[in-house]
N, C-alpha and C positions, 0 to 999 in steps of 0.2 A: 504493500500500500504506500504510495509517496509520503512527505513527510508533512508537504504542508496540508494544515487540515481542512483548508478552502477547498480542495483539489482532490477530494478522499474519493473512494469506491470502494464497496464489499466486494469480495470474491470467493464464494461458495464451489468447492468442490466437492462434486458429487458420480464423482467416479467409480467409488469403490464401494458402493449401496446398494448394487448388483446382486454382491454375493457370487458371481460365478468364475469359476477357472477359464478366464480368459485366454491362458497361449492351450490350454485343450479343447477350445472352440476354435483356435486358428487350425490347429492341426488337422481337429475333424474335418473342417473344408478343405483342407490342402490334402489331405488322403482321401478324401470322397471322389466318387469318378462322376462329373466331368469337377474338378479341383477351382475353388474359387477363393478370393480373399475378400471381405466387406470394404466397400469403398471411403470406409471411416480411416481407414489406413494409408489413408494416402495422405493422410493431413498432420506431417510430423513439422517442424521447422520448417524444411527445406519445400516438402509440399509443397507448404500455404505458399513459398515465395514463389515457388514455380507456378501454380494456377494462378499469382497475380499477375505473371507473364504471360498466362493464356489468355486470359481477360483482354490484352492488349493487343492480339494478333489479329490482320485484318480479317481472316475465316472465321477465324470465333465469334460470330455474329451475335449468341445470348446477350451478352453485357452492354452492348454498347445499342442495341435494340430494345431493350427492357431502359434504359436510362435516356435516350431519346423520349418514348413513351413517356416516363414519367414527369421528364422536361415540359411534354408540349401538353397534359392531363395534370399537374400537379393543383392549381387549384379546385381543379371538377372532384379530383381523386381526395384532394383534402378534405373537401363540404361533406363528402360521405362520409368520409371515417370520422369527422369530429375533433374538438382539440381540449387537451386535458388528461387524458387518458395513459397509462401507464403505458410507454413502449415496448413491446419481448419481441427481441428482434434474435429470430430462429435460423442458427448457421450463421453465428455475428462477423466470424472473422475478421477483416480489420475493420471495420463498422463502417466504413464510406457511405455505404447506401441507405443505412437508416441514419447516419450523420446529416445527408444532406436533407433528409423530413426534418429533424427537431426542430427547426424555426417556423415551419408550417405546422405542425400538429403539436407544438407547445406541450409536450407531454408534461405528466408529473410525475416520472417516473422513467429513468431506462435499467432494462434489463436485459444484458446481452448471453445466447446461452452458445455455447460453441465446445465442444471434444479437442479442441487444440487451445489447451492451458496457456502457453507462452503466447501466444496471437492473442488468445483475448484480453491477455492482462496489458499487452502492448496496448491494443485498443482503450481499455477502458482509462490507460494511463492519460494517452492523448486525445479524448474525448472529454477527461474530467478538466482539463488546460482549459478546455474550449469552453465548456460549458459550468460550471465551477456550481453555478446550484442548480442545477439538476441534479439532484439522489442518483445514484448505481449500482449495480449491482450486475456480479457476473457468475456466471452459476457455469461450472467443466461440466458437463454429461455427455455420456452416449443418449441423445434421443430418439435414435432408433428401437431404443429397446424400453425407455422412460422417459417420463417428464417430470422430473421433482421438482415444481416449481413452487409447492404451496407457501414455503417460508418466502420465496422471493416476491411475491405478488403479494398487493394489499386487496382489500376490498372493492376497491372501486374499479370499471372500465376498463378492459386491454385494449389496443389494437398490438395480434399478433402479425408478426411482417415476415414471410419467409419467402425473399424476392431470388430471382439471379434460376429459376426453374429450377431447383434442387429436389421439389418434389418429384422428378422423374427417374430421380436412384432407387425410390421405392418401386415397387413390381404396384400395380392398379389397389391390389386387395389391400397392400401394406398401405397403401397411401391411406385409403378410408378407414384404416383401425388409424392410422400415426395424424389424421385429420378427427376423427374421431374424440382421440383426447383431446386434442387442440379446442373442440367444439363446448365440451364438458367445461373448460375453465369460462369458457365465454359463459357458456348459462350459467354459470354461479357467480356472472357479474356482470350486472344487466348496462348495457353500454355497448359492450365488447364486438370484438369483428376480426376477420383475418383480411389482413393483405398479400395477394400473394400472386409469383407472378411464374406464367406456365408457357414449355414452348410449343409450339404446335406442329403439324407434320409436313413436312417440304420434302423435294424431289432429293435421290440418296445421293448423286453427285455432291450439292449442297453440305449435306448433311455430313457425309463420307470424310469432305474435306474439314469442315469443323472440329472434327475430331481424330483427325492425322495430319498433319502441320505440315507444311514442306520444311520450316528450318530445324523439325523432331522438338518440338518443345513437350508434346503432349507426350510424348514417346517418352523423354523425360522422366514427365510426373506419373505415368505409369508403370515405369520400371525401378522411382525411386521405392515404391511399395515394398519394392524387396528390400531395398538398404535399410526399411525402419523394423521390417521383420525381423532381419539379421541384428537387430543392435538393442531390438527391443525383446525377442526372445534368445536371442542363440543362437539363430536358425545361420544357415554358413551357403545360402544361395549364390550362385556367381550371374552377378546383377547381367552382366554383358552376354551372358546366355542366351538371355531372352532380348524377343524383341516384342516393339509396339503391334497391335491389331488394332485398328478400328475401325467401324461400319456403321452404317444403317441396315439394321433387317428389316424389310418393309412389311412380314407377316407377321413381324410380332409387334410391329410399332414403337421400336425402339433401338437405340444407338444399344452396342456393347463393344466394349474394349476386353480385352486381352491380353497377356503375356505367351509367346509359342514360344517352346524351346526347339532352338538351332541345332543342337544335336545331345545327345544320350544327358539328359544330370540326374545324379542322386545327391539328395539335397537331407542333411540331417535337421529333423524338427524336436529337436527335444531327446527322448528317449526315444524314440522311432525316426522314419525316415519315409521318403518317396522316389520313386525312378519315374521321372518324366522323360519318355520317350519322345527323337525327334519329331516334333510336328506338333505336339502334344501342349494343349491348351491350359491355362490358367487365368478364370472369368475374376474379370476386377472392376468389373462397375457395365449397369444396363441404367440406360437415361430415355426413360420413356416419353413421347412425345404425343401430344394430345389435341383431336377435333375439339373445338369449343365446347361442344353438346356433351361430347364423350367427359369433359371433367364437370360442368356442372353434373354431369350424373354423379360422380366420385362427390363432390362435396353436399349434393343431397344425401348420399346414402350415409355419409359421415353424418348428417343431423344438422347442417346447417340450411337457412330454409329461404331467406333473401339473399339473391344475389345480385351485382353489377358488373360489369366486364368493362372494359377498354381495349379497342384493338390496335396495336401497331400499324401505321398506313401503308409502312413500307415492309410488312413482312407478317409472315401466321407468327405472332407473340400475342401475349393476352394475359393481361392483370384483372384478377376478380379481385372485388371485396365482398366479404359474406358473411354472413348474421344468423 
């Protein structure tokens, strides 16, 4: 926590609330056939530097398509959401984008929740500079698996923000359980709403390239996955083994990346081990892409029951707010 006490922030870790044997869930997917790693893994240090190098690439269209939108929408999008209202701004990383709402939506409260500890405490460091009375509070979880938010949140109104399409790591079903609880904190506090921004389905060329770089940035932050396995379990992977995959599969409606091994590794995980055979896949993130229709159905069956949309002029993106 800095020193001076104008500038303060909480930082709630809630990491280890689980309860579960963490590197024996990595293992299990990494010996399961077809072998996969959760794309919470990609988000060690160096990750987060490298996705804010993707962010900048001109093929990576998400970001700078979602923040146009929000540019040329931001006071339509403000009058709905309301101002006042505590911000939980979901997958905070370095907070840019819920930075640049605070002066429009005046919250009375931010609460940023993010699985990479260091980035967020960066964040909430230089957001407390900026903003000195605005309350903070930064909560570590995996919320994939939970949402321990109740100590973070007061009583009153949320708006939750989870921008940048990150809902499409989840598979359709996970989204409406992991919107679901989202939905529960709203109703127990009448105000509340999500913000949140989704991408939608475009031709695979497009999409192909967004997610395989010509100068390998993505390739990169895919294959740093291994270096955080290796340093965070043990595990003795040879990074340069593998290489990048990434695609559009248009029958399932969603990007998925990969790591193929180049030829024969046995790789130690622990007390066991794996032989990934030349050719032989390791699934490390599916980013689903969504018809408009197709997610208002996800966030109805999650429980929420108003919705508004805004669409990108220049591309299928799409911000709802829902109630």
């Amino acid at each position: 926590m800095p020193d001076d006490k104008h500038c303060a922030y909480t930082l709630l870790d809630r990491r280890g609330e689980a309860h579960v044997d963490e590197c024996a869930q990595v293992v299990a997917a990494l010996t399961a056939v077809p072998a996969s790693i959760a794309p919470k893994y990609f988000y060690d240090e160096l990750g987060c530097a490298i996705y804010g190098a993707i962010c900048q690439l001109p093929e990576y269209y998400p970001t700078r398509t979602e923040a146009a939108l929000f540019e040329e929408r931001r006071n339509d999008i403000a009058a709905a959401v309301g101002p006042g209202k505590q911000l939980v701004d979901l997958g905070a990383g370095d907070a840019r984008k819920a930075e640049a709402w605070i002066p429009w939506l005046r919250p009375s409260r931010y609460v940023g929740v993010d699985i990479a500890a260091a980035e967020l405490e960066h964040s909430l460091a230089r957001l407390a500079h900026g903003f000195p009375e605005l309350p903070m509070v930064g909560v570590v979880t995996d919320f994939t698996v939970g949402l321990p938010l109740q100590d973070a949140l007061e009583a009153r109104g949320a708006t939750f923000f989870y921008p940048g399409s990150s809902i499409g790591n989840f598979t359709p079903a996970e989204s409406v359980a992991f919107l679901a609880r989202v939905q529960r904190f709203c109703a127990e506090r009448p105000g509340s709403g999500l913000l949140i921004g989704v991408d939608g389905k475009k031709d695979k060329p497009r999409l192909d390239l967004a997610y395989d770089d010509p100068l390998g940035i993505t390739a990169a932050f895919n294959r740093n996955v291994l270096r955080h396995l290796n340093r965070r379990f043990g595990f003795d992977f040879d990074v340069a083994a593998f290489a990048h995959r990434g695609f559009y599969e248009p029958s399932q409606g969603r990007i998925e990346m990969h790591l193929e091994a180049l030829s024969p590794q046995h790789v130690t995980l622990g007390a066991s081990g794996r032989t990934f055979a030349r050719g032989e896949r390791i699934h490390t993130e599916s980013s689903y892409k969504y018809a408009p229709m197709e997610f208002e159905a996800v966030l109805r069956e999650a429980g929420f029951v108003s919705l508004r949309r805004w669409d990108a002029a220049s591309d299928a993106y799409y911000v709802f707010y829902a109630t």
